[in-house]
C-alpha positions in Angstrom: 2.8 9.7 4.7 3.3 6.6 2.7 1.7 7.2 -0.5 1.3 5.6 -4.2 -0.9 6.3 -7.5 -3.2 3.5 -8.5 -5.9 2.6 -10.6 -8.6 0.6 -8.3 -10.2 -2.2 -10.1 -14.4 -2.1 -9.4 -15.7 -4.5 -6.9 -17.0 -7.0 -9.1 -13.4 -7.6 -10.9 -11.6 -7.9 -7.2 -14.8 -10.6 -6.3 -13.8 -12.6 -9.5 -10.5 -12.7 -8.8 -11.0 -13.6 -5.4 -13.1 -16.5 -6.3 -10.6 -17.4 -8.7 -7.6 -17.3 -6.6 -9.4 -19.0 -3.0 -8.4 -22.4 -4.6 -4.5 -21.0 -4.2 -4.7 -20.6 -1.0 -5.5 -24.6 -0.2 -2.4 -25.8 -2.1 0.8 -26.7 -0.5 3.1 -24.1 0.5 0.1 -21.7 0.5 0.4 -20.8 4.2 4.0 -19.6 3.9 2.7 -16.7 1.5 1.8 -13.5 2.7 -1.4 -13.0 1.0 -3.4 -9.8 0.1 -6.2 -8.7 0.7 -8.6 -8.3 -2.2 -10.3 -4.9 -0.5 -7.3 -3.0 -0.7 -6.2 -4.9 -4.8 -4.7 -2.1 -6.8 -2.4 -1.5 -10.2 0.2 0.8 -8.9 1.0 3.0 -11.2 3.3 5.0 -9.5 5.0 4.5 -6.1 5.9 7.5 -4.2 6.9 6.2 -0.7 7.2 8.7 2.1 5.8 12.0 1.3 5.8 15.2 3.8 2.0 15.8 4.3 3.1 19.8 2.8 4.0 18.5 -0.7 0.7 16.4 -1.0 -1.4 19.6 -2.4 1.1 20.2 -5.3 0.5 16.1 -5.9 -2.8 16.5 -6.5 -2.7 19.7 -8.7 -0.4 17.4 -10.9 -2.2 14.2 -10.5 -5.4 16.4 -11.5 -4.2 18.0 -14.1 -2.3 14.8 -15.9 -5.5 12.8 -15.6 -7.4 14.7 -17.8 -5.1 14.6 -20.3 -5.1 10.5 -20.5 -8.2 8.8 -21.7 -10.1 6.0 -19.3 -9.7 2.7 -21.0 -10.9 -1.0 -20.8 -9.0 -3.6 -19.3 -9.7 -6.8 -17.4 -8.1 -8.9 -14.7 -6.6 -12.2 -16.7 -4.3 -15.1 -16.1 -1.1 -15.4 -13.7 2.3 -15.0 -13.4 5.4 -14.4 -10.5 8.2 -12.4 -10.2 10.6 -15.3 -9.2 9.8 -16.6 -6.3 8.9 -13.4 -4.6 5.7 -12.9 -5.8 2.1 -14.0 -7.3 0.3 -11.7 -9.3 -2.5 -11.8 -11.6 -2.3 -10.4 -15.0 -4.2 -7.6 -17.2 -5.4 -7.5 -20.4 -7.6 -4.9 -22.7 -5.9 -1.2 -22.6 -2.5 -2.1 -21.8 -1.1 0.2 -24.1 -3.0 2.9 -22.5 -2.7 2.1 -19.1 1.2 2.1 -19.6 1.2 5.1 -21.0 -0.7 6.4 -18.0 1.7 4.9 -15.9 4.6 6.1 -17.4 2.9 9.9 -17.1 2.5 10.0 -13.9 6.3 8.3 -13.0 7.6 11.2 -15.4 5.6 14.1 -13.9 6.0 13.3 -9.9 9.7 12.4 -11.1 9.6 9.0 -10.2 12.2 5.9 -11.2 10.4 3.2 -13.2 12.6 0.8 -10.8 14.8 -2.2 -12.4 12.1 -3.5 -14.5 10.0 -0.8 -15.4 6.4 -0.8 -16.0 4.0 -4.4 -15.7 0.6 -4.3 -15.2 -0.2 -6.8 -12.4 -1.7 -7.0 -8.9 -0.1 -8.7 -6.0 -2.1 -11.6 -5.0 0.8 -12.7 -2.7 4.7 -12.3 -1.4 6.7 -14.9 -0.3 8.7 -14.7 2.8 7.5 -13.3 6.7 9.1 -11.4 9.2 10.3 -15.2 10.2 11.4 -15.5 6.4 9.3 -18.1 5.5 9.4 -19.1 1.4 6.8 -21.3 -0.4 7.6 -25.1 -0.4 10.5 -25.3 -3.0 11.0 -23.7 -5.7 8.2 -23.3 -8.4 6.0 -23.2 -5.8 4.7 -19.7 -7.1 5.2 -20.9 -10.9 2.6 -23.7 -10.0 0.1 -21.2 -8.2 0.6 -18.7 -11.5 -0.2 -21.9 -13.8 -3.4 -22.3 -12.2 -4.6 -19.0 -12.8 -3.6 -19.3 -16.5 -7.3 -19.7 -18.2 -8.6 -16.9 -15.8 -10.3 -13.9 -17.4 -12.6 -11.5 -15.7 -15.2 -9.0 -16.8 -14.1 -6.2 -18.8 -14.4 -2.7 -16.6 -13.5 0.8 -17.4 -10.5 2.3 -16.2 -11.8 5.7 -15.3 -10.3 7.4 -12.5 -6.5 7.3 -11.1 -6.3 7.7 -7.4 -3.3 8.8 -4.8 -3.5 6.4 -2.6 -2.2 6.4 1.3 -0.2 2.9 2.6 -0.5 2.1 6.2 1.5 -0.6 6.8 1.4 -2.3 10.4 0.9 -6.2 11.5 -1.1 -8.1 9.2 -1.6 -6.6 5.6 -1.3 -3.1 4.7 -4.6 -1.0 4.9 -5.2 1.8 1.9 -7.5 4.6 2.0 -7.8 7.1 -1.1 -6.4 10.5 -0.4 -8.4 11.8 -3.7 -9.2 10.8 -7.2 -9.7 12.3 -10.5 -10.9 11.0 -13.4 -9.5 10.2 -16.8 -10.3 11.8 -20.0 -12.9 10.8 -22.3 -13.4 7.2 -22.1 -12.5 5.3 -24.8 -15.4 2.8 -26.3 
């Protein structure tokens, strides 16, 4: 199975940001981006790809036991920015410093690369490029949708609970279902 870690932002946080980001999808180029759905909005932390379904109970024993030692923390969905022209993602601020550190826990435990850039807190609103290979229209198409989002800031929530989290990807957008959860240690306040 095709797994990650996340941390799932509440309900409320993935409504503002929805509302926030429906004005996006109206500009030009918009319908050449593959855009995500706000349901299944994470912040990876860590992703696994294709694990055997017999090496999933010694995940979770190390998932469980790594959460507890990491403390739940405040953060909130905020601004925009891209990763070239290959994708939109909105921003987070608050316990950044805490949510790395998570991050960088669980990559180090489960033995995962941090990839070519490492570590940035973000959630995909949008990819460029289809199966057909469609882009945006031009380039700084994606820079213009990030600018947009710049004076965006959502509620402040609690980071409580990291999940392993199962990808089914098929036609249309990927569907996620939580495998389990555990919470974090003592929040902070």
């Amino acid at each position: 199975m095709r797994l990650f870690v996340a941390v799932n932002p509440p309900a409320r946080a993935r409504r503002e940001l929805a509302d926030a980001a429906a004005p996006l999808r109206e500009l030009p180029g918009a319908d050449r981006l593959r855009w995500t759905e706000p349901a299944g909005w994470h912040l990876t932390l860590a992703f696994l790809g294709e694990v055997p379904a017999d090496e999933v109970p010694a995940l979770e024993g190390a998932l469980a036991r790594l959460a507890g030692e990491h403390p739940a923390h405040r953060l909130r969905l905020a601004g925009g920015g891209t990763f070239g022209e290959r994708a939109l993602w909105a921003g987070v601020e608050g316990g950044t410093r805490a949510l790395r550190a998570l991050a960088a826990a669980v990559r180090r435990t489960l033995d995962v690369e941090d990839g070519e850039h490492g570590f940035q807190p973000h959630l995909t609103l949008a990819r460029s490029g289809t199966t057909r290979g469609r882009r945006p229209d031009g380039p700084g198409q994606l820079r213009t949708m990030a600018a947009a989002m710049r004076d965006f800031r959502g509620t402040e929530w609690a980071a409580e609970r990291i999940q392993l989290m199962r990808s089914e990807p098929g036609y249309g957008p990927a569907r996620y279902t939580v495998v389990e959860g555990w919470p974090l240690g003592d929040p902070l306040r």
